[in-house]
C-alpha positions in Angstrom: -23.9 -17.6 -22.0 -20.9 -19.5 -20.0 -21.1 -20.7 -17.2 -18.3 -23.2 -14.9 -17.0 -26.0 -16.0 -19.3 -29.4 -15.3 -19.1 -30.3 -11.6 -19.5 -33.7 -11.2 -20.5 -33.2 -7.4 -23.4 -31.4 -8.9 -22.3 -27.8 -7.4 -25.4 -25.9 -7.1 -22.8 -22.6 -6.8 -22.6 -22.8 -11.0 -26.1 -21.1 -11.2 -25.1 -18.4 -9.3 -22.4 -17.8 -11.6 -22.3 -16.5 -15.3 -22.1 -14.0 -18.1 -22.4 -13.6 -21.3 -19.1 -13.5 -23.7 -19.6 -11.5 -27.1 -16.5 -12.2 -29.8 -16.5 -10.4 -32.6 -14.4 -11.5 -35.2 -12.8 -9.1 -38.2 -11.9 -10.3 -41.9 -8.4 -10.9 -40.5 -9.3 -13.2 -37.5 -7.2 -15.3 -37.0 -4.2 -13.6 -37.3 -6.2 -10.9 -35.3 -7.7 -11.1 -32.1 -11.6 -11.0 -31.7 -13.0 -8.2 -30.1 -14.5 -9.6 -26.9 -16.9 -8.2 -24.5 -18.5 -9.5 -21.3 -22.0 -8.2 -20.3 -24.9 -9.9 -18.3 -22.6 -10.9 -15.6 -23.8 -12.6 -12.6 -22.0 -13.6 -9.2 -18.4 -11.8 -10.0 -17.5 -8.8 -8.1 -16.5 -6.2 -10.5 -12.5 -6.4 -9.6 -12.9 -10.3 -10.2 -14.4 -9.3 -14.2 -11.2 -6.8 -14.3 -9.0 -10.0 -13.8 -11.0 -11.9 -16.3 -11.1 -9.3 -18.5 -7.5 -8.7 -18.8 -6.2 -12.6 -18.6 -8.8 -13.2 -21.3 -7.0 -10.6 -23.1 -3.5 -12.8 -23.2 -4.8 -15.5 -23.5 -5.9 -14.6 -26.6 -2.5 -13.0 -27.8 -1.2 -15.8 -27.5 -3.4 -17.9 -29.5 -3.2 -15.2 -32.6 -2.9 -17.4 -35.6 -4.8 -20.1 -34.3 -9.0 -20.6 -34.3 -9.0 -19.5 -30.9 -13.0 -18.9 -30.7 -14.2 -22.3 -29.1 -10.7 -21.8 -27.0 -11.6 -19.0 -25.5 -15.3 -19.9 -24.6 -13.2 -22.8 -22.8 -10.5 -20.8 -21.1 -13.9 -18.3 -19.7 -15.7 -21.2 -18.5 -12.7 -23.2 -16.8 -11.9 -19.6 -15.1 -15.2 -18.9 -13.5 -15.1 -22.6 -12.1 -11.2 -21.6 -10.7 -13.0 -18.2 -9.3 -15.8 -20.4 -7.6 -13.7 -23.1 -6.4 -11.5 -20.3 -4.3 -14.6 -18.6 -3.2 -15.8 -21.5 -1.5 -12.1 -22.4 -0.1 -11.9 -18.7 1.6 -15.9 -19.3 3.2 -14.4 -22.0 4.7 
């Protein structure tokens, strides 16, 4: 499960914000890109998991040769606390 980064304002918005990222990795990772799949989704409309979905997808091209696992996880969680941080900017 990933949820945002750590808010050290103690943002109660995180909880209402996560999902679950599935990487799959073949006998060639890392000069191959996991297969990665986001399911139990919570707070993201579905053209905001589109987005994620497809800038996940580069970053991870361009991390091909690299242990890019951990990275990823990384990149997902500092994304959904970029998504949450506009979200509360365009309520405002």
């Amino acid at each position: 499960k990933v949820r945002p980064d750590h808010d050290s304002r103690g943002n109660s918005s995180q909880q209402n914000c996560c999902l679950a990222l599935h990487v799959k990795c073949s006998e060639k990772y890392p000069l191959e890109v996991p297969i990665l799949d986001i399911s139990n989704v919570k707070g993201l409309s579905d053209e905001s998991i589109a987005k994620l979905k497809t800038e996940l997808k580069e970053f991870a091209m361009k991390m091909i040769g690299e242990v890019m696992v951990m990275d990823i996880a990384q990149y997902v969680s500092s994304w959904l606390q970029t998504y949450l941080k506009q979200k509360t900017v365009s309520y405002a």
